[in-house]
MMTF fields as JSON, N, C-alpha, C and O atoms, coordinates in Angstrom:
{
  "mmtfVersion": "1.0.0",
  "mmtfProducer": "UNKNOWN",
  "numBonds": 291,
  "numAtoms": 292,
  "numGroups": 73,
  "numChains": 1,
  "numModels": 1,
  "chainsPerModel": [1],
  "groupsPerChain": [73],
  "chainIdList": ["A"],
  "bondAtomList": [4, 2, 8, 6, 12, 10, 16, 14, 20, 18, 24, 22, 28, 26, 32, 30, 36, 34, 40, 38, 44, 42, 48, 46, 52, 50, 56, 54, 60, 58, 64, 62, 68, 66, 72, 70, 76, 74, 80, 78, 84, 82, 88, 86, 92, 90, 96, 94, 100, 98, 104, 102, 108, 106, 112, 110, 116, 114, 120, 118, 124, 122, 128, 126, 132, 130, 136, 134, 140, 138, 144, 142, 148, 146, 152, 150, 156, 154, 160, 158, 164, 162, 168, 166, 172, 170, 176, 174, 180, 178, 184, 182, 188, 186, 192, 190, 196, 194, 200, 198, 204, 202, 208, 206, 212, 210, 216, 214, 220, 218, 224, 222, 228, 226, 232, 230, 236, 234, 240, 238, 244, 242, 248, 246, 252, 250, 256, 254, 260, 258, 264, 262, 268, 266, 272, 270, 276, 274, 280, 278, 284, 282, 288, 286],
  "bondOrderList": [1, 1, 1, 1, 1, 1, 1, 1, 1, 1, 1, 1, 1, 1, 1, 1, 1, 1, 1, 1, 1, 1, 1, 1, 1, 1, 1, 1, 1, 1, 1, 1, 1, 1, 1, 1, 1, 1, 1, 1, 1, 1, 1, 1, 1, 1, 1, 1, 1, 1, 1, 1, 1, 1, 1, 1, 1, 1, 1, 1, 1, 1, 1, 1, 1, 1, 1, 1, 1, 1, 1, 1],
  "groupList": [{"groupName": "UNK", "atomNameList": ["N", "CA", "C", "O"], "elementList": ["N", "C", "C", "O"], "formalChargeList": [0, 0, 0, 0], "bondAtomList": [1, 0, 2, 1, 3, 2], "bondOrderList": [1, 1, 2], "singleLetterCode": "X", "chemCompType": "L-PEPTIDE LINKING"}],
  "groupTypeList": [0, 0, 0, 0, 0, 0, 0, 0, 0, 0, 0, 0, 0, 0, 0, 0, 0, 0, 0, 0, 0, 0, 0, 0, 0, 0, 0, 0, 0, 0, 0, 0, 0, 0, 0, 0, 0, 0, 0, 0, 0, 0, 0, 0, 0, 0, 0, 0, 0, 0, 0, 0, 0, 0, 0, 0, 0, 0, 0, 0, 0, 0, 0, 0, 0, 0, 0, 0, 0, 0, 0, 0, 0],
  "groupIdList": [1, 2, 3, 4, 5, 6, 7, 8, 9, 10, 11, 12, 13, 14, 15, 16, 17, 18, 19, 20, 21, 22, 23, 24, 25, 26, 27, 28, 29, 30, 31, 32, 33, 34, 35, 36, 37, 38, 39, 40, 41, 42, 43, 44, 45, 46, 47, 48, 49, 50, 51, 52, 53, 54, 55, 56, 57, 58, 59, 60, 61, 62, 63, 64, 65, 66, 67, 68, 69, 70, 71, 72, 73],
  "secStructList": [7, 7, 2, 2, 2, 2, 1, 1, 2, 2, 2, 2, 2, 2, 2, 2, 2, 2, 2, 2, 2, 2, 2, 2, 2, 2, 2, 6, 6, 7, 6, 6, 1, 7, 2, 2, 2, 2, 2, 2, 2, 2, 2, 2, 2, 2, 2, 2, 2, 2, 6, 2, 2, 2, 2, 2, 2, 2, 2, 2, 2, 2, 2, 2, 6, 6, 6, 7, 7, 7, 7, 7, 7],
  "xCoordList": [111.91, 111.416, 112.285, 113.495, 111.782, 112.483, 112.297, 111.588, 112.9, 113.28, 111.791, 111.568, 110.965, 109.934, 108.971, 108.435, 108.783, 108.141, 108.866, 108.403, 110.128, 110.693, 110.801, 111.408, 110.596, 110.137, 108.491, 107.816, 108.123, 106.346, 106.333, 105.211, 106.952, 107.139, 107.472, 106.788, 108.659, 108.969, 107.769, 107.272, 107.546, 106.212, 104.828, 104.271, 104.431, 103.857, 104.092, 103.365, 105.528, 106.062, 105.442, 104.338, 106.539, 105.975, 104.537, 104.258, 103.707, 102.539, 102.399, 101.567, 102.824, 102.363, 102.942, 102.455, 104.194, 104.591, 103.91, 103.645, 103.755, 102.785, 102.027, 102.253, 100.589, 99.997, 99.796, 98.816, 101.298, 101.715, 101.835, 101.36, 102.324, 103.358, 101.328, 101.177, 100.358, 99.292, 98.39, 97.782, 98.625, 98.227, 98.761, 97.923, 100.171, 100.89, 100.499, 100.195, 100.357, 100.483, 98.6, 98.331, 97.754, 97.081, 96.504, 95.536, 97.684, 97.86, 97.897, 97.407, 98.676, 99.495, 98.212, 98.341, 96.599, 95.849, 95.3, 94.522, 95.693, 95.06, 95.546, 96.731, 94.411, 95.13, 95.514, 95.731, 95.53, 95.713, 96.942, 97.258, 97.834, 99.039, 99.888, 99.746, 101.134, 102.037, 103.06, 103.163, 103.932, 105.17, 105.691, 105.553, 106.365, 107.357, 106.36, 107.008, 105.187, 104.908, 104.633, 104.769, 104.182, 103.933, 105.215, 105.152, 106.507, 107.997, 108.389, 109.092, 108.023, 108.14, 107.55, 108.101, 106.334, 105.244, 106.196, 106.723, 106.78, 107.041, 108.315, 108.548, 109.251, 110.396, 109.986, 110.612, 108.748, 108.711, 108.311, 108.697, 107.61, 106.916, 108.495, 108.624, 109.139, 110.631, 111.462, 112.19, 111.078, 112.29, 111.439, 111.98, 109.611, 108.91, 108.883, 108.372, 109.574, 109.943, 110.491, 110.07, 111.782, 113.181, 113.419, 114.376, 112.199, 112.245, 111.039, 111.203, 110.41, 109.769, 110.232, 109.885, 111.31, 111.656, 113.001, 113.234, 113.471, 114.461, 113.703, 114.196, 112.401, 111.771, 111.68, 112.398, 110.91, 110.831, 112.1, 111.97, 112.933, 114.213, 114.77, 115.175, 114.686, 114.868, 114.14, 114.916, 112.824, 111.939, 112.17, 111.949, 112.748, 112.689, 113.763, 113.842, 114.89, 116.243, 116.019, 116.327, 115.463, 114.798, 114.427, 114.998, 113.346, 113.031, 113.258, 112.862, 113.996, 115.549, 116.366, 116.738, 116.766, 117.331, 116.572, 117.067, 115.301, 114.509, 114.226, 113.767, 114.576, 114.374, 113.023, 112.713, 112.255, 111.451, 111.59, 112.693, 110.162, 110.143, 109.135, 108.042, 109.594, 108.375, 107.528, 108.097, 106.117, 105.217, 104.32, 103.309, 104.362, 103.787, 104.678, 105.898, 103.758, 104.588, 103.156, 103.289],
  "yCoordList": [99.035, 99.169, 100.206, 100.309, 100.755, 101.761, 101.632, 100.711, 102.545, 102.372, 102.169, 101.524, 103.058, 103.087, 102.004, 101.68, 101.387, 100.119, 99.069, 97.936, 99.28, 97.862, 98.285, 97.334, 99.071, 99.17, 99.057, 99.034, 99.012, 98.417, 96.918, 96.484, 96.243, 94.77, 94.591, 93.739, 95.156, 94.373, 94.68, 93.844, 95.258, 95.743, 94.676, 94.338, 94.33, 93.71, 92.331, 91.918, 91.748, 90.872, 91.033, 90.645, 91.833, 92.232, 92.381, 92.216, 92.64, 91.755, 90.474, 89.778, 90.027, 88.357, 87.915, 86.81, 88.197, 87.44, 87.852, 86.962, 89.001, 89.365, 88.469, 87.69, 88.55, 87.294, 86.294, 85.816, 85.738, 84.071, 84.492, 83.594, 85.593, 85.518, 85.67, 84.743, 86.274, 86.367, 84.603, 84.185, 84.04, 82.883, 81.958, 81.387, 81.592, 81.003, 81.924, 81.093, 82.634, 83.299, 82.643, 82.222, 82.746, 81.751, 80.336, 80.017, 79.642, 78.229, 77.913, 77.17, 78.855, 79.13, 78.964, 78.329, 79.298, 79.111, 77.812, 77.477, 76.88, 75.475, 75.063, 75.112, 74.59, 74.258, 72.62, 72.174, 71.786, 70.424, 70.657, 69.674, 71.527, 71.059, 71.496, 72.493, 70.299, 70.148, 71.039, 72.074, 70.678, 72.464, 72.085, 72.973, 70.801, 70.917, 71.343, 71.768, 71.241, 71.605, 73.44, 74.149, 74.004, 75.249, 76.022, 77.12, 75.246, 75.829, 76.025, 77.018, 74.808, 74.456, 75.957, 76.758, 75.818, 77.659, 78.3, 78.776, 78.577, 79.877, 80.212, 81.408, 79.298, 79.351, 79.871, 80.873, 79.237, 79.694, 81.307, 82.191, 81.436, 82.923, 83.93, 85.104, 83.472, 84.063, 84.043, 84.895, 82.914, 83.317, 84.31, 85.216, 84.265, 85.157, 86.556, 87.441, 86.794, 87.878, 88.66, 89.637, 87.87, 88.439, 88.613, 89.194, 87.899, 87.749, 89.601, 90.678, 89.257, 90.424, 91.999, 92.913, 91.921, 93.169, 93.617, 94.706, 92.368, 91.898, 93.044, 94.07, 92.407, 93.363, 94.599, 95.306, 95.392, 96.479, 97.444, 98.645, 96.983, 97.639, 97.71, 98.746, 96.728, 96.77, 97.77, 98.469, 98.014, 98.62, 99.707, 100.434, 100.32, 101.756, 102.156, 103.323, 101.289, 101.521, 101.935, 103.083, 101.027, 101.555, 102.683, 103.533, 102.949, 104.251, 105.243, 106.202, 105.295, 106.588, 107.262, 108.434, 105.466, 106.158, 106.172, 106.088, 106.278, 106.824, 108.438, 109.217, 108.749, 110.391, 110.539, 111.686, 109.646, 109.516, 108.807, 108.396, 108.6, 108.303, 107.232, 107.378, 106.038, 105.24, 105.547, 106.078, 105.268, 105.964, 104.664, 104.882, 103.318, 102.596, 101.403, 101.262, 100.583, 99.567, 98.136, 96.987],
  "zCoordList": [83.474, 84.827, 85.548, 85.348, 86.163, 87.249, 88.378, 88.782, 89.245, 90.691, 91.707, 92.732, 90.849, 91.484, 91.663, 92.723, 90.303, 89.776, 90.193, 90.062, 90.765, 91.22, 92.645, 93.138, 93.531, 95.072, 95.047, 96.075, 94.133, 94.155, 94.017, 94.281, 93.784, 93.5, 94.421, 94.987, 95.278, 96.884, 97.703, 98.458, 97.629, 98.499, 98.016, 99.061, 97.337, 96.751, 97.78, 98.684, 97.217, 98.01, 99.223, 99.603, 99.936, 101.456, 101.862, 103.05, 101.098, 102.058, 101.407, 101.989, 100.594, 100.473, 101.223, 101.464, 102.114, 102.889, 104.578, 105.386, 104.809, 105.444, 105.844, 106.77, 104.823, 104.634, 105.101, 105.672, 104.725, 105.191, 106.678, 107.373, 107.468, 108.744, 109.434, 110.229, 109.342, 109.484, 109.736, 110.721, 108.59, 108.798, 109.691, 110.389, 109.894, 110.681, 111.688, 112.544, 112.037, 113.353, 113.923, 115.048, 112.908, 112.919, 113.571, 114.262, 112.94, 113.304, 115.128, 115.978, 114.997, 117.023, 117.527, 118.573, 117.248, 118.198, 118.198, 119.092, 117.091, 117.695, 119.047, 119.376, 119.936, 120.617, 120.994, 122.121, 119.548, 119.644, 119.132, 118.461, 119.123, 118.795, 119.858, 120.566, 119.895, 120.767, 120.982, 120.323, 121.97, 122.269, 120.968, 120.126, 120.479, 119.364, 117.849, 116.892, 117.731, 116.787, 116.815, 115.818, 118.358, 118.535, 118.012, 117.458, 118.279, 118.05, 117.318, 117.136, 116.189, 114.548, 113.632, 112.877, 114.106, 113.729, 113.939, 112.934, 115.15, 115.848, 115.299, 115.123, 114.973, 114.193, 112.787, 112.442, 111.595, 110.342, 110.465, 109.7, 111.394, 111.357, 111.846, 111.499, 112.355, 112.934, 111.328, 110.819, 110.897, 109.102, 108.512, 107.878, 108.672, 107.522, 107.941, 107.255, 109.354, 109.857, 108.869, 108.249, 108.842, 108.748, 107.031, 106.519, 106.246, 104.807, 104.671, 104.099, 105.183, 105.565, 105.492, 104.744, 106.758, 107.234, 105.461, 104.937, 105.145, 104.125, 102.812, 102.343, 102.502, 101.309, 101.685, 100.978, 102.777, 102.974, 103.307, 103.544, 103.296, 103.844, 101.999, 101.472, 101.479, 99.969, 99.069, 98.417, 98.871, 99.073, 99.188, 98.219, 100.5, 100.519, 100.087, 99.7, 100.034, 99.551, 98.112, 97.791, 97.134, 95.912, 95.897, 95.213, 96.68, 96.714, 96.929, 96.268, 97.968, 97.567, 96.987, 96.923, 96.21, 94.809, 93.75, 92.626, 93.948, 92.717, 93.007, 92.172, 94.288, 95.226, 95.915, 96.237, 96.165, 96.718, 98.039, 98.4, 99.006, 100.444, 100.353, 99.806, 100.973, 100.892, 102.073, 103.027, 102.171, 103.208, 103.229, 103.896, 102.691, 102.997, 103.713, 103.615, 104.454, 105.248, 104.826, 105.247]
}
């Protein structure tokens, strides 16, 4: 595997987690759920943030040192 093929796998990642931050973001519009459960959401979509921004920053780092530019998000 190379640099390139392994910044395609985080990316890959990165929208499956995407995805997830899409669906939970989702959830937020029931509106039978309570502040502590709205908070509970609002907190997981805040970790799938940060797991998120985590791959793509990985991602392009790969891709750098393969001498290339990543151009997708």
């Amino acid at each position: 595997m190379n640099y390139v093929e392994w910044a395609e796998e985080y990316m890959t990642e990165a929208r499956r987690v995407l995805g997830v931050i899409e669906k939970k973001k989702g959830l937020l519009n029931d509106r039978k759920l309570n502040k502590d459960a709205r908070k509970q959401i609002s907190d997981i979509i805040i970790t799938y943030r940060c797991i998120y921004r985590e791959l793509l920053a990985v991602a392009e780092h790969l891709r750098t040192r393969a001498g290339g530019n990543l151009n997708e998000a």
